[in-house]
N, CA, C and O atoms as a printed pandas DataFrame, in Angstrom:
     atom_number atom_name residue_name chain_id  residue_number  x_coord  y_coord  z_coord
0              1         N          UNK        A               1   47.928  -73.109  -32.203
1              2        CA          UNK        A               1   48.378  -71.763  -32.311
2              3         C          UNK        A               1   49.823  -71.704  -31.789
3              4         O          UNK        A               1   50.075  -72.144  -30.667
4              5         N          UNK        A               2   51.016  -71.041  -32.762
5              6        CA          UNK        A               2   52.098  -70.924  -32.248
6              7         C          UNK        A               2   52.340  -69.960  -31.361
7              8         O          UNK        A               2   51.449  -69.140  -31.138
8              9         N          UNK        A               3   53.611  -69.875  -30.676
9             10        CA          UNK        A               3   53.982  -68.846  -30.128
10            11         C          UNK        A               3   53.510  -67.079  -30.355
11            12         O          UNK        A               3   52.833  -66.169  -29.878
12            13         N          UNK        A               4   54.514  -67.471  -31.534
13            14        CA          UNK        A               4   54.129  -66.096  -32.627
14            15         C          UNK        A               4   52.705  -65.433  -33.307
15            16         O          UNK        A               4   52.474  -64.259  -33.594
16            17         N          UNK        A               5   51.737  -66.791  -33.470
17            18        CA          UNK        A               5   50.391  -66.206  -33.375
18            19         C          UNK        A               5   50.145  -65.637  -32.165
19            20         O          UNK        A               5   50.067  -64.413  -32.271
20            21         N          UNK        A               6   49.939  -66.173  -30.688
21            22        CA          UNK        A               6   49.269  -65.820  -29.681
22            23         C          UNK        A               6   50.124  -64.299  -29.456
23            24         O          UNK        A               6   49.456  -63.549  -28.745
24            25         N          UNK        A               7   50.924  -63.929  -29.727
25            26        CA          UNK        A               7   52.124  -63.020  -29.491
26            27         C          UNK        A               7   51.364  -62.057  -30.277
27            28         O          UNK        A               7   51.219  -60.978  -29.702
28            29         N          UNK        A               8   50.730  -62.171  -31.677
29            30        CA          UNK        A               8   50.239  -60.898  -32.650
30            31         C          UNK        A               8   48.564  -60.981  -31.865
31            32         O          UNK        A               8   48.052  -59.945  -31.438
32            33         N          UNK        A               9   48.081  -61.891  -31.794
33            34        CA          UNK        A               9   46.647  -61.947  -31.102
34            35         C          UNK        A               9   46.567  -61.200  -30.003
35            36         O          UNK        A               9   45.794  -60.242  -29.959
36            37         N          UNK        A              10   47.225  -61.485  -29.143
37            38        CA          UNK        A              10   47.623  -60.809  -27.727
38            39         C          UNK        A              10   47.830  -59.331  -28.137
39            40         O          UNK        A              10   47.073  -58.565  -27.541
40            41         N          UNK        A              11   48.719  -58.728  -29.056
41            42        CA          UNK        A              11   49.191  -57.469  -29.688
42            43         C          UNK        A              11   48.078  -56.694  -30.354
43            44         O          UNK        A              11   47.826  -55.498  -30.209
44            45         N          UNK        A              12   47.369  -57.703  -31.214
45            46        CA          UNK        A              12   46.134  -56.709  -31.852
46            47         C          UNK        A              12   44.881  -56.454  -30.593
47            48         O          UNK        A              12   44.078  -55.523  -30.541
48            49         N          UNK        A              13   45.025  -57.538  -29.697
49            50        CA          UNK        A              13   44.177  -57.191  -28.690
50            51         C          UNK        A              13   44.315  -56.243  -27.842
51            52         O          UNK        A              13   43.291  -55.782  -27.339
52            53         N          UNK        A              14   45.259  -55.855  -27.568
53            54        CA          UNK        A              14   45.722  -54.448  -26.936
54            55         C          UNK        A              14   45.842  -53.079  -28.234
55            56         O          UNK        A              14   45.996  -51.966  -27.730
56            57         N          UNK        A              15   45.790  -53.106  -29.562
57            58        CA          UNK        A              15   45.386  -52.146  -30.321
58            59         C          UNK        A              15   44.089  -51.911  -30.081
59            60         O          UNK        A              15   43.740  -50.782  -29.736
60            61         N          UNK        A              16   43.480  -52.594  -30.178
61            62        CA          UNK        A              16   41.886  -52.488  -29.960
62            63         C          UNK        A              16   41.735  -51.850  -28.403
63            64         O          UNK        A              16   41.290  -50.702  -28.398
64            65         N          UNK        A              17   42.025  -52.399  -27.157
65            66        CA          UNK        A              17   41.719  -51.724  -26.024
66            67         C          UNK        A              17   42.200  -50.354  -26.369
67            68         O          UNK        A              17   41.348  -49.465  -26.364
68            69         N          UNK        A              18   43.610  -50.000  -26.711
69            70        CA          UNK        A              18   43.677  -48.908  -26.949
70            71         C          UNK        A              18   43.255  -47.851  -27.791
71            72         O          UNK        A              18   43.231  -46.644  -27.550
72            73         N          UNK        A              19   42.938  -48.445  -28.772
73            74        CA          UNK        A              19   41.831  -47.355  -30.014
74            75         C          UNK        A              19   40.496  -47.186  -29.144
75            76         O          UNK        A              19   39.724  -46.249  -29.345
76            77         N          UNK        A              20   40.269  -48.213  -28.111
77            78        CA          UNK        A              20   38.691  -47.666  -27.601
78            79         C          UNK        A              20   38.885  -46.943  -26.337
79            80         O          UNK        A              20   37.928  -46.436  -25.753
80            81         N          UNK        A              21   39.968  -46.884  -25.938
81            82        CA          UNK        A              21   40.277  -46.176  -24.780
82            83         C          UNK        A              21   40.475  -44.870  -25.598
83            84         O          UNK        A              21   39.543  -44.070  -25.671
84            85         N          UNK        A              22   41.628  -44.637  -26.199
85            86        CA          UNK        A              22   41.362  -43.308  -27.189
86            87         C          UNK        A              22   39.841  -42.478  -27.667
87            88         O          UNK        A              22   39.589  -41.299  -27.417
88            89         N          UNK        A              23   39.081  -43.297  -28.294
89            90        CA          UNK        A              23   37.564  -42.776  -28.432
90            91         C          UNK        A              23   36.844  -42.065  -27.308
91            92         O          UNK        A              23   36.192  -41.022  -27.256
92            93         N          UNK        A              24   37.291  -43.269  -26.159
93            94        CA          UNK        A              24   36.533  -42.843  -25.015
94            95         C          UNK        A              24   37.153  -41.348  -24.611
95            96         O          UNK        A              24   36.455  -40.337  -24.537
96            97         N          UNK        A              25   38.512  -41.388  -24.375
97            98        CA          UNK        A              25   39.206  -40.472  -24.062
98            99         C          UNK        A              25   38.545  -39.322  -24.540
99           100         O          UNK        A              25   37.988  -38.414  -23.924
100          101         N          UNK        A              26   38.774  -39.607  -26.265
101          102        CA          UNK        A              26   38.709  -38.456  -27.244
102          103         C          UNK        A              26   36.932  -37.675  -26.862
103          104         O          UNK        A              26   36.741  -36.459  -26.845
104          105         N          UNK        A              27   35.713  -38.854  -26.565
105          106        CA          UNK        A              27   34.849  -38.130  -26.272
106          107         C          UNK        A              27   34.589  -37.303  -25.148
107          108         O          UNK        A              27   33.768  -36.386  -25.173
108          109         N          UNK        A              28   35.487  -37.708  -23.861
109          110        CA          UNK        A              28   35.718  -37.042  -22.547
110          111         C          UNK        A              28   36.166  -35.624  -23.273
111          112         O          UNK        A              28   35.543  -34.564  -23.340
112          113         N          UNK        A              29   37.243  -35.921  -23.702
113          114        CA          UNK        A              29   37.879  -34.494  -23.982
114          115         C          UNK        A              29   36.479  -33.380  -25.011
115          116         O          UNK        A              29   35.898  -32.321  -24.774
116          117         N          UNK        A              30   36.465  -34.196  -25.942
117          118        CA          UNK        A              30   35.072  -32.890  -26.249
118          119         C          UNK        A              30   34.373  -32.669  -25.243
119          120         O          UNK        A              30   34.256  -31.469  -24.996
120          121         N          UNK        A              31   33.756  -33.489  -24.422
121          122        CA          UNK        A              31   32.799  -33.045  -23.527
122          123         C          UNK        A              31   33.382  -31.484  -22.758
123          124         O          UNK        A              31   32.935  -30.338  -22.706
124          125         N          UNK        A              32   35.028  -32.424  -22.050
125          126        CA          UNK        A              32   34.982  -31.385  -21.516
126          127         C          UNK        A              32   35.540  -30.055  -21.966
127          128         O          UNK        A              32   35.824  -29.322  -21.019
128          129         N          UNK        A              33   35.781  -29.529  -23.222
129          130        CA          UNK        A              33   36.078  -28.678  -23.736
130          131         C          UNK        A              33   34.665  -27.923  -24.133
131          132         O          UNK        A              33   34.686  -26.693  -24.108
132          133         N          UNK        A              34   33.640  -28.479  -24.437
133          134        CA          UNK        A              34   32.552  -27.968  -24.215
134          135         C          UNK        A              34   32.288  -27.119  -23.222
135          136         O          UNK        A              34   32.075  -25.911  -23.320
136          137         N          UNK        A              35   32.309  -27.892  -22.101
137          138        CA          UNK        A              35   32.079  -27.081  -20.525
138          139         C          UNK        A              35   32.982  -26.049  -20.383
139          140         O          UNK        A              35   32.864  -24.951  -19.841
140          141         N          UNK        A              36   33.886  -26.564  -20.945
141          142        CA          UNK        A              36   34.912  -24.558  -20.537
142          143         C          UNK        A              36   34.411  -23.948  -21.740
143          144         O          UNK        A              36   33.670  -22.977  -21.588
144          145         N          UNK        A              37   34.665  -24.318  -22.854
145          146        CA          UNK        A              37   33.821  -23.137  -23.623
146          147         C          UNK        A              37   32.461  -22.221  -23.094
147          148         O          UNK        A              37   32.300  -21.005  -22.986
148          149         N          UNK        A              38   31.422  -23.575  -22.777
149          150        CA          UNK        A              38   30.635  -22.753  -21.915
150          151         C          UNK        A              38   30.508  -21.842  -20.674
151          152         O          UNK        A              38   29.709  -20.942  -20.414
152          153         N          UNK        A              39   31.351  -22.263  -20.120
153          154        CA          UNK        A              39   31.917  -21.536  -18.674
154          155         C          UNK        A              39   32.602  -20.196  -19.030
155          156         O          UNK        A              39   32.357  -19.172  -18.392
156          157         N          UNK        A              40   33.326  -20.226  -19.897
157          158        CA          UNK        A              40   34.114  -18.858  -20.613
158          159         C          UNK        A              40   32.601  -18.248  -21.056
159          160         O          UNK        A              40   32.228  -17.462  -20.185
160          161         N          UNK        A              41   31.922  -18.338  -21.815
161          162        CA          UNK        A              41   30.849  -17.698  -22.038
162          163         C          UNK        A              41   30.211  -16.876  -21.166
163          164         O          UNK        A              41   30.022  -15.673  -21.346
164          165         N          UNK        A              42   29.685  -17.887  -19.670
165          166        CA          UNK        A              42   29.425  -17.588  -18.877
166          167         C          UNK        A              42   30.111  -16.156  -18.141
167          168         O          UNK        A              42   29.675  -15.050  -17.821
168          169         N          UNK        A              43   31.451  -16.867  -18.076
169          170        CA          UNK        A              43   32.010  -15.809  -17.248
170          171         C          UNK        A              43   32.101  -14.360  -18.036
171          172         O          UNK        A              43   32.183  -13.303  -17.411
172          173         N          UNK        A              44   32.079  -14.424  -19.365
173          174        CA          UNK        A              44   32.081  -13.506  -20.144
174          175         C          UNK        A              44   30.528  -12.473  -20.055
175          176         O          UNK        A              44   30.415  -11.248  -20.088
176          177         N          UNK        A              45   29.697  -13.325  -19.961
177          178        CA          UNK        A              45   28.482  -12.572  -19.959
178          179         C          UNK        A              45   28.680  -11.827  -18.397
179          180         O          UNK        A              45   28.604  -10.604  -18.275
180          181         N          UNK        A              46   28.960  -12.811  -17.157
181          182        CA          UNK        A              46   28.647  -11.961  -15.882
182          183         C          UNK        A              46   29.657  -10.534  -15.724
183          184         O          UNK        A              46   29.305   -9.512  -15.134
184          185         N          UNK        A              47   30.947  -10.737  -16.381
185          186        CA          UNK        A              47   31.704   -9.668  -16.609
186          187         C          UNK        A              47   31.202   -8.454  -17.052
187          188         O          UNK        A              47   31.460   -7.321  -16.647
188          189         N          UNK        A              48   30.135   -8.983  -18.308
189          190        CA          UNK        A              48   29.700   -7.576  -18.924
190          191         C          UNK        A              48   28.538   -7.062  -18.167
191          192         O          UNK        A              48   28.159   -5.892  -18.120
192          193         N          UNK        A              49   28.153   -7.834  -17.730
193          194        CA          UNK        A              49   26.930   -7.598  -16.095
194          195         C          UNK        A              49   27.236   -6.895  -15.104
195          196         O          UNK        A              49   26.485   -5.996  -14.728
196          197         N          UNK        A              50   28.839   -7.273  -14.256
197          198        CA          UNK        A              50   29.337   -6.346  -13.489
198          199         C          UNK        A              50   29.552   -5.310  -14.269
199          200         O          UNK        A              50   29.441   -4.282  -13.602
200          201         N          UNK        A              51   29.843   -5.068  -15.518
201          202        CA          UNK        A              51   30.353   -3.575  -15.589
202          203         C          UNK        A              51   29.107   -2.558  -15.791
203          204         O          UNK        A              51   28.922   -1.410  -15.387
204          205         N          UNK        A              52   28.269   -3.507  -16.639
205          206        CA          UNK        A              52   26.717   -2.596  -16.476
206          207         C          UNK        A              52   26.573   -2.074  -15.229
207          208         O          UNK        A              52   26.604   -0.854  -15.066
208          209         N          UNK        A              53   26.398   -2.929  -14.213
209          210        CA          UNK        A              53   26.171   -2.593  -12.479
210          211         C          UNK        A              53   27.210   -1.326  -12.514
211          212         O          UNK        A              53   26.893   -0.159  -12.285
212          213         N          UNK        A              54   28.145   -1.669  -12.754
213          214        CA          UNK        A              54   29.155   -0.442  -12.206
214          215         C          UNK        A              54   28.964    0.786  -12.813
215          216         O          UNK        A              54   29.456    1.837  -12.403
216          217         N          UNK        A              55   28.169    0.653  -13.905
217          218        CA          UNK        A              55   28.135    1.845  -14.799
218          219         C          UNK        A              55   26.886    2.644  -14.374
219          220         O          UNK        A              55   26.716    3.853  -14.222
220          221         N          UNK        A              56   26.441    2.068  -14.295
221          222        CA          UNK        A              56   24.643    2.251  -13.585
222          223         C          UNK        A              56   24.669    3.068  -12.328
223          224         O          UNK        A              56   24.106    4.120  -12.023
224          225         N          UNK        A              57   25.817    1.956  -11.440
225          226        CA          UNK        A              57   26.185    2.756  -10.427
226          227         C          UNK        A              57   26.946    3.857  -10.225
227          228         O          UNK        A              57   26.738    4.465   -9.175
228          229         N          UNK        A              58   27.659    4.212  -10.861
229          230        CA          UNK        A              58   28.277    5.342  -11.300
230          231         C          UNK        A              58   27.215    6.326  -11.849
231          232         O          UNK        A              58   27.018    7.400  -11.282
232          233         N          UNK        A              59   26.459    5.913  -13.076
233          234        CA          UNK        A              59   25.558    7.091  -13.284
234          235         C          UNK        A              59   24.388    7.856  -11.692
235          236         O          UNK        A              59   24.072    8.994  -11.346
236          237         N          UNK        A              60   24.157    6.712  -11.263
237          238        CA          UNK        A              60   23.188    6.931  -10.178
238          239         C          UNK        A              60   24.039    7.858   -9.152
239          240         O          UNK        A              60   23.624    9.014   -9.059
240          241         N          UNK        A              61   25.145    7.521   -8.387
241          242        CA          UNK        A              61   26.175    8.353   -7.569
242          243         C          UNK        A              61   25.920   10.132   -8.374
243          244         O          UNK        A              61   25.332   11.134   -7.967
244          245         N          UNK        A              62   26.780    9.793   -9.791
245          246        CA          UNK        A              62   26.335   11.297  -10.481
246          247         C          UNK        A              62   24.971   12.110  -10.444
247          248         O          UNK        A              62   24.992   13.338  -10.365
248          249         N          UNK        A              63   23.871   11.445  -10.498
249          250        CA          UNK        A              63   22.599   11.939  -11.211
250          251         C          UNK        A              63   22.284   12.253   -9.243
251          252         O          UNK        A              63   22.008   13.411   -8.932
252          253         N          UNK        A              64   22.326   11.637   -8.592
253          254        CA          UNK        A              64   22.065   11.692   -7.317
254          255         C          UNK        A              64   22.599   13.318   -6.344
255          256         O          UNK        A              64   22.074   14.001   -5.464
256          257         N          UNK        A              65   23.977   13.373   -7.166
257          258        CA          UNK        A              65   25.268   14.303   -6.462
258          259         C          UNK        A              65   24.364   16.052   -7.324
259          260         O          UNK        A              65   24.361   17.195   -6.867
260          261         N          UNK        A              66   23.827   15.597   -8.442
261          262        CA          UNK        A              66   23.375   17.188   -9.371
262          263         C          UNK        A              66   22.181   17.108   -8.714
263          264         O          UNK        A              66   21.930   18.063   -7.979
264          265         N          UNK        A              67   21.565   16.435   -8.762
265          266        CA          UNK        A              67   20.035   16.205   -8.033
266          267         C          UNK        A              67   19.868   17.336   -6.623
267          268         O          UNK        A              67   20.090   16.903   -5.493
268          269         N          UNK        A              68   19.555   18.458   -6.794
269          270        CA          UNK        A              68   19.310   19.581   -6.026
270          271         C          UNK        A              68   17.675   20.388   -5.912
271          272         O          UNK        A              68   17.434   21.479   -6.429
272          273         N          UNK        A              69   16.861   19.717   -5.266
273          274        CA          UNK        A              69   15.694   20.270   -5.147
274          275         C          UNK        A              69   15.266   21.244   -4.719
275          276         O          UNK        A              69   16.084   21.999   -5.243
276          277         N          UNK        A              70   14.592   21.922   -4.142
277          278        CA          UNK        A              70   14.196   23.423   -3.371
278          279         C          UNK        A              70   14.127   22.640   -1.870
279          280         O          UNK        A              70   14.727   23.011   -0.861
280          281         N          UNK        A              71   13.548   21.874   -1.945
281          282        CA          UNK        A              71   13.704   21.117   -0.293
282          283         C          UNK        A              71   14.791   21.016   -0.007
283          284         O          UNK        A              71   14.910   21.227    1.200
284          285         N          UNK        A              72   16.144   20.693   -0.700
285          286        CA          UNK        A              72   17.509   20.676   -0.345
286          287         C          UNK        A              72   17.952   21.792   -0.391
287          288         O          UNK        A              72   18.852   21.867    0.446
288          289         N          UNK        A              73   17.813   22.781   -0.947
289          290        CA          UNK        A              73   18.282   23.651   -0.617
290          291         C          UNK        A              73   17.157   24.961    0.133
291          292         O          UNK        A              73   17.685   26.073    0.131
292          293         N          UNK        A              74   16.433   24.935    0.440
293          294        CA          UNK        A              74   15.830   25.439    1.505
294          295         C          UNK        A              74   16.534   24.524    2.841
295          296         O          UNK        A              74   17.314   25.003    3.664
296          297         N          UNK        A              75   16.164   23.451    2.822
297          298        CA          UNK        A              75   17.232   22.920    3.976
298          299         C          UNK        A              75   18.759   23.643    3.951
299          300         O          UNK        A              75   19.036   24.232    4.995
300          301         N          UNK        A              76   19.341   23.659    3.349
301          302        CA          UNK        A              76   20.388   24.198    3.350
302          303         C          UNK        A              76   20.523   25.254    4.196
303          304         O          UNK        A              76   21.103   25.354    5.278
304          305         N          UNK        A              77   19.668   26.315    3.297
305          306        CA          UNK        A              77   20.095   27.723    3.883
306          307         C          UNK        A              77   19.612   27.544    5.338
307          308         O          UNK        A              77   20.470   28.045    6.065
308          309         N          UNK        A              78   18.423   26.951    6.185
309          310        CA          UNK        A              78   18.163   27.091    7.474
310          311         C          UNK        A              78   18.928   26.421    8.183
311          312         O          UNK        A              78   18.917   26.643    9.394
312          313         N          UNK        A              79   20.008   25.186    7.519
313          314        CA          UNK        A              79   21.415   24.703    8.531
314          315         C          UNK        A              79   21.928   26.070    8.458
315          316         O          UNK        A              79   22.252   26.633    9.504
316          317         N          UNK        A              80   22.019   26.575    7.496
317          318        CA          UNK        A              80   23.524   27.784    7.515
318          319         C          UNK        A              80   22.675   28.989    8.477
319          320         O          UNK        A              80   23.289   29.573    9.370
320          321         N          UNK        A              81   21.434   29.246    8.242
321          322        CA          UNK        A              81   21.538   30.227    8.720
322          323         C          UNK        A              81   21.683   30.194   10.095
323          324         O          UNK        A              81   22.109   31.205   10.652
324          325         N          UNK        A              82   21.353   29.031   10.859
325          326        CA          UNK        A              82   21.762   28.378   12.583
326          327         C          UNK        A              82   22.925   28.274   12.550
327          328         O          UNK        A              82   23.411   28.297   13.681
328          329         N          UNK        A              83   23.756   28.147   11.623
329          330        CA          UNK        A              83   25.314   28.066   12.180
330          331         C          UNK        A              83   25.887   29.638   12.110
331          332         O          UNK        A              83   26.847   30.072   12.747
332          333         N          UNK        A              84   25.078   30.347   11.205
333          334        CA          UNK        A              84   25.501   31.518   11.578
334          335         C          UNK        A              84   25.389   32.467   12.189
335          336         O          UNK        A              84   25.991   33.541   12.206
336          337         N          UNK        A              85   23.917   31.729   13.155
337          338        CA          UNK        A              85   22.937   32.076   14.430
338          339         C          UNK        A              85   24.087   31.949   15.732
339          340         O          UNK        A              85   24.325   32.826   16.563
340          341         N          UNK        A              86   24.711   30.593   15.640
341          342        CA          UNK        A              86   25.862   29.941   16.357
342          343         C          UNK        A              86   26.669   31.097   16.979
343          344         O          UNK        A              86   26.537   31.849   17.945
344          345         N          UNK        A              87   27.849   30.837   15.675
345          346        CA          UNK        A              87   28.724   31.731   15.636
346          347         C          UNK        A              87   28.481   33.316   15.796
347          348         O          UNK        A              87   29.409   33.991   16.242
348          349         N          UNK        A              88   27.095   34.016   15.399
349          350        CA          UNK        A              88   27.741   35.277   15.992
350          351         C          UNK        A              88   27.368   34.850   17.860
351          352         O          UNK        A              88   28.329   34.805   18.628
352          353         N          UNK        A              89   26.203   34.623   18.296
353          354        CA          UNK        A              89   26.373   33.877   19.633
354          355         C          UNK        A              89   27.733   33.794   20.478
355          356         O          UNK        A              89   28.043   34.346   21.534
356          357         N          UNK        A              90   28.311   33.072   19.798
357          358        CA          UNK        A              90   29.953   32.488   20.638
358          359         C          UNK        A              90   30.708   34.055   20.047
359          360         O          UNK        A              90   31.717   34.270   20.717
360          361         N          UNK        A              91   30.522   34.900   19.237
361          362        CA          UNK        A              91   30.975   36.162   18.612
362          363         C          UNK        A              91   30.746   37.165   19.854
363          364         O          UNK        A              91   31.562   37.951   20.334
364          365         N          UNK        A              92   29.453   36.930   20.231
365          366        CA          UNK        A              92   29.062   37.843   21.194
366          367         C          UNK        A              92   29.431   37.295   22.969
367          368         O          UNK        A              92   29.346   37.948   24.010
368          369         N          UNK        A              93   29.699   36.373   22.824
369          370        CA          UNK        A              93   30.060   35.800   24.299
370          371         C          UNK        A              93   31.806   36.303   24.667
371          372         O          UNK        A              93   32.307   36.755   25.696
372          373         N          UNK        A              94   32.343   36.005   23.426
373          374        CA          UNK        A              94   33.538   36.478   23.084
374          375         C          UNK        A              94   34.025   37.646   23.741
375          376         O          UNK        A              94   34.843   37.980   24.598
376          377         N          UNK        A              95   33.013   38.208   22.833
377          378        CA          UNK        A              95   33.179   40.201   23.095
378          379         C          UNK        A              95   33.109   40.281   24.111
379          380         O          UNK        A              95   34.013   40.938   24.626
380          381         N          UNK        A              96   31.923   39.634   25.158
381          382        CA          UNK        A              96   31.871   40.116   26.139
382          383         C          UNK        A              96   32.908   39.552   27.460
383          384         O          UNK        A              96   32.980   40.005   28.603
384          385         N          UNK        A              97   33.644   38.429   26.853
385          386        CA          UNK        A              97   34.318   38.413   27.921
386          387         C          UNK        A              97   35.993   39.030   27.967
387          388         O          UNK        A              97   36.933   38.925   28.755
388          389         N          UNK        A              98   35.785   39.631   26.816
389          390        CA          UNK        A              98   37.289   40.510   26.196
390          391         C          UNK        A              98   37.046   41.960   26.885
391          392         O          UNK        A              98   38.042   42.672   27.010
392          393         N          UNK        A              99   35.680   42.492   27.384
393          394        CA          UNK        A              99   35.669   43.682   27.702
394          395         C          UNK        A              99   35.680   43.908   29.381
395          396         O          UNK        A              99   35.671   45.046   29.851
């Protein structure tokens, strides 16, 4: 074998490592383009998950805030009517120490 053979032998032998390093490469790279595709998916679905939650939660805050029973408002009026038990009280302590 001359020079010049072992020189193209040697040369096609490194085409070859490199076409199979490429393959290999090339299948890494699908793989991992797979996984972010899937991961984008992912993150895409939990996105539309938080906003459900948020929406949900938002309706619930609302439906909660109109939500007015007779127990709440019977409670009501017997806070108010003690604060307005209160105040004439301190109304009348008032008076009397103005006279």
């Amino acid at each position: 074998m001359t020079a010049n053979e072992k020189i193209i032998s040697n040369f096609e032998t490194r085409i070859r490592q490199m076409l199979l390093r490429f393959q290999e490469l090339k299948q890494e790279n699908a793989a991992l383009q797979a996984t972010v595709d899937s991961n984008l998916q992912e993150i895409a679905r939990l996105k539309a998950e938080i906003e459900q939650g948020q929406n949900d939660y938002q309706s619930l805050k609302m439906a909660k805030m109109m939500e007015i029973t007779d127990g709440d408002l019977s409670g009501a009026k017997e806070r108010l009517s003690r604060l307005i038990r209160d105040i004439n009280k301190c109304i009348a302590i008032l008076s009397g120490e103005e006279q």
